[in-house]
C-alpha positions in Angstrom: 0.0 0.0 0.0 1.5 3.1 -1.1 1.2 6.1 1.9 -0.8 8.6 1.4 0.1 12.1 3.0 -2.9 12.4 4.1 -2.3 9.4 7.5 1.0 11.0 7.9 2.4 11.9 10.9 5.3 14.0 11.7 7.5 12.0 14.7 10.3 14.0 14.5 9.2 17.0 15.8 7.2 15.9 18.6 8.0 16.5 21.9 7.8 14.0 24.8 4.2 13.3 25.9 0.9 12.4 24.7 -0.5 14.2 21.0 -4.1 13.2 19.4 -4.9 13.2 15.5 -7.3 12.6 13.8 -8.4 11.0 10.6 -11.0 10.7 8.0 -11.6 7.8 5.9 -14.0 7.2 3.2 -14.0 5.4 0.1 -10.4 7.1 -1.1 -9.0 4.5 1.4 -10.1 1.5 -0.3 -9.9 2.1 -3.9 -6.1 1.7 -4.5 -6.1 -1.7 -2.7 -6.8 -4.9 -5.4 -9.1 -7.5 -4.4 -10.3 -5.4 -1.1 -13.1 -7.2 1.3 -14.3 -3.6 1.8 -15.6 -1.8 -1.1 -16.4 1.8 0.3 -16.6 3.1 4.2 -16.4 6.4 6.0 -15.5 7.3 9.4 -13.3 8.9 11.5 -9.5 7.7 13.4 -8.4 9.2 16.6 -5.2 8.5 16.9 -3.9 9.2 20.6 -0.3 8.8 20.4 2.4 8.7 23.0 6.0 9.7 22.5 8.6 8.2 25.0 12.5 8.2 24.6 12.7 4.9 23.3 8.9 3.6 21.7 6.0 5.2 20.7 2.1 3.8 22.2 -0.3 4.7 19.4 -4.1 4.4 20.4 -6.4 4.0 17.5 -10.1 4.4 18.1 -12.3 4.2 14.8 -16.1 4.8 14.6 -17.6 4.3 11.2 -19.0 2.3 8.7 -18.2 0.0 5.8 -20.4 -1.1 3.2 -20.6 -5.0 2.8 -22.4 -7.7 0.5 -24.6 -10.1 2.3 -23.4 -13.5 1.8 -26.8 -14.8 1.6 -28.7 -12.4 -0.5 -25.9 -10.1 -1.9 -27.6 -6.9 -1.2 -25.1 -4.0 -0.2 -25.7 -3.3 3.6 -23.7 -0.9 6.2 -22.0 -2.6 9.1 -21.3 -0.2 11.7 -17.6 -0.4 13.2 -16.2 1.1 16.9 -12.3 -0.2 16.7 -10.1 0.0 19.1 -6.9 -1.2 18.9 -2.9 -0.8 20.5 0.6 -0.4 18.0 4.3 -0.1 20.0 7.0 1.5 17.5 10.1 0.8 18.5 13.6 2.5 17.3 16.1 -0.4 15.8 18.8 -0.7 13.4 16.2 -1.3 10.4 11.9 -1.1 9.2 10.5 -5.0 10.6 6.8 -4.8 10.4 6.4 -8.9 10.8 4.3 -8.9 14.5 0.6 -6.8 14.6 1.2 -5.1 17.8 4.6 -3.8 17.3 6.7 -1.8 14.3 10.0 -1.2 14.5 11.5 1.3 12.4 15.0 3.1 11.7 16.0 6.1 14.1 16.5 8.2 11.2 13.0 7.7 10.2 11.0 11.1 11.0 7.1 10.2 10.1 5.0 7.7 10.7 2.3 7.0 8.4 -0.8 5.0 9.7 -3.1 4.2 6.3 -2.0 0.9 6.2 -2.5 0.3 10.2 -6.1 1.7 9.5 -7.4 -0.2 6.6 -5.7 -3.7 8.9 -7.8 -2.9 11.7 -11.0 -2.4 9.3 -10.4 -5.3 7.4 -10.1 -7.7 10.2 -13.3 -6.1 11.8 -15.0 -7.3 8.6 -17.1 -10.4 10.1 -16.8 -14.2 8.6 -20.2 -14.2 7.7 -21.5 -11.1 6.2 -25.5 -11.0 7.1 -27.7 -8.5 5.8 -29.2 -7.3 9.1 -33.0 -8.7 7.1 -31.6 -11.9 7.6 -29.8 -11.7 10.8 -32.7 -12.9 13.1 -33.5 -15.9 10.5 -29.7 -16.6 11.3 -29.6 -16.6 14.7 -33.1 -19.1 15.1 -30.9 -21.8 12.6 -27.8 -21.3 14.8 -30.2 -22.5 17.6 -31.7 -25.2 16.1 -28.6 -27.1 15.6 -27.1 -28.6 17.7 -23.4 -30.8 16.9 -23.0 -33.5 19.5 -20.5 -36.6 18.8 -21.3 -40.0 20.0 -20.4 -43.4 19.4 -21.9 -46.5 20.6 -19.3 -47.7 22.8 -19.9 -43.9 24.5 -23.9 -44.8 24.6 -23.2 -47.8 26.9 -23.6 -47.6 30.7 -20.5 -48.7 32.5 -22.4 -51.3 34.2 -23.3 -52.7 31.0 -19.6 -53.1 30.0 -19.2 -55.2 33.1 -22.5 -57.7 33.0 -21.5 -58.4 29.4 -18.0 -59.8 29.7 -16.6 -61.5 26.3 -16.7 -65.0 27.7 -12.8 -65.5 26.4 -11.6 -63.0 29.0 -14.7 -64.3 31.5 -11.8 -68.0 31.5 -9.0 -65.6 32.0 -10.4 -64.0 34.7 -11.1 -67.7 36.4 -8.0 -68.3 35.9 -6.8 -65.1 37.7 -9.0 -65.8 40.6 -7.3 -69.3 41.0 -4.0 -68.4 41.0 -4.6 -66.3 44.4 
C-alpha cells in the first residue's frame, strides 16, 4: 500500500508526551487496494499517540462504517464499526513490520504514516459471515436449532453394562486369575 500524505504523521518534531490526530476515511482508502473485502466506508480515526524516549504507544479508536455484501442475498448493507486497537513503535537498526502489535523502524525515520494500520484494523473487523441485518434474526433461530454433538456406541453404553456383558474369552482368564490367588 503506497502512503498517502494524508495518514502521515510528523514523529520528528514531537515532543515528549501524549498528541491526538485525527483522521477521516471514506471510500479514497479503499480504492487503491486490489481484491479489497471492503468496497467503500467512512468514518473517523483518533489517533492518541504517546512519545517516549525509546517507543511510541499509538491508540487508534475508529467509529464508522463500511459497506458490505450479504453472503446470503448479496444486497449491499452498512455494518457499523467502533475499533479499538494498540501499535508499540520501537527505534532499531532497520523497518521489521512482521508482528501486529509492534513496528520497528530506523532512528532516522522522521514520520510515521498509519493508512495501512487503519485499513488492517478495518479489514479484520469485517465479520466471517456477512449477514444482511433482514436476515440476521433468520440466522440466529438456525444457529439455535442445531445442535453438533459426537457419540459413538461404545460412549452410549452404561458402565455397568460393560461389566455384566463380559466376552466370555476373558470371562476364562479372569477364572483363571482368581485361581492363582
Amino acid at each position: 500500500m503506497k502512503g498517502n500524505r494524508l495518514y502521515k504523521i510528523d514523529i520528528y518534531g514531537l515532543k515528549l508526551g501524549v498528541h491526538e490526530f485525527d483522521f477521516e476515511f471514506d471510500k479514497k482508502l479503499f480504492e487503491n487496494i486490489e481484491e479489497s473485502v471492503i468496497e467503500s466506508g467512512h468514518g473517523k480515526c483518533t489517533v492518541i499517540l504517546e512519545k517516549k524516549e525509546t517507543l511510541i504507544s499509538i491508540d487508534f479508536k475508529i467509529e464508522g462504517v463500511i459497506e458490505l455484501i450479504c453472503d446470503r442475498s448479496l444486497k449491499s448493507f452498512d455494518y457499523p464499526l467502533n475499533i479499538e486497537e494498540n501499535l508499540i513503535v520501537k527505534y532499531g537498526e532497520e523497518f521489521d513490520d512482521s508482528r501486529d502489535d509492534l513496528l520497528i523502524i530506523p532512528s532516522t525515520q522522521e514520520s510515521i504514516n498509519v493508512e495501512s494500520n487503519i485499513y488492517e484494523y478495518l479489514t479484520v473487523a469485517v465479520p466471517m459471515k456477512k449477514i444482511h441485518p433482514d436476515f440476521q434474526d433468520e440466522e440466529e433461530d438456525e444457529e439455535e436449532e442445531v445442535t453438533l454433538v459426537y457419540t459413538s456406541e461404545d460412549e452410549n453404553t452404561d458402565e455397568k453394562d460393560d461389566t455384566d456383558a463380559i466376552d466370555p474369552r476373558w470371562a476364562a482368564l479372569k477364572n483363571i486369575k482368581d485361581l492363582k490367588n
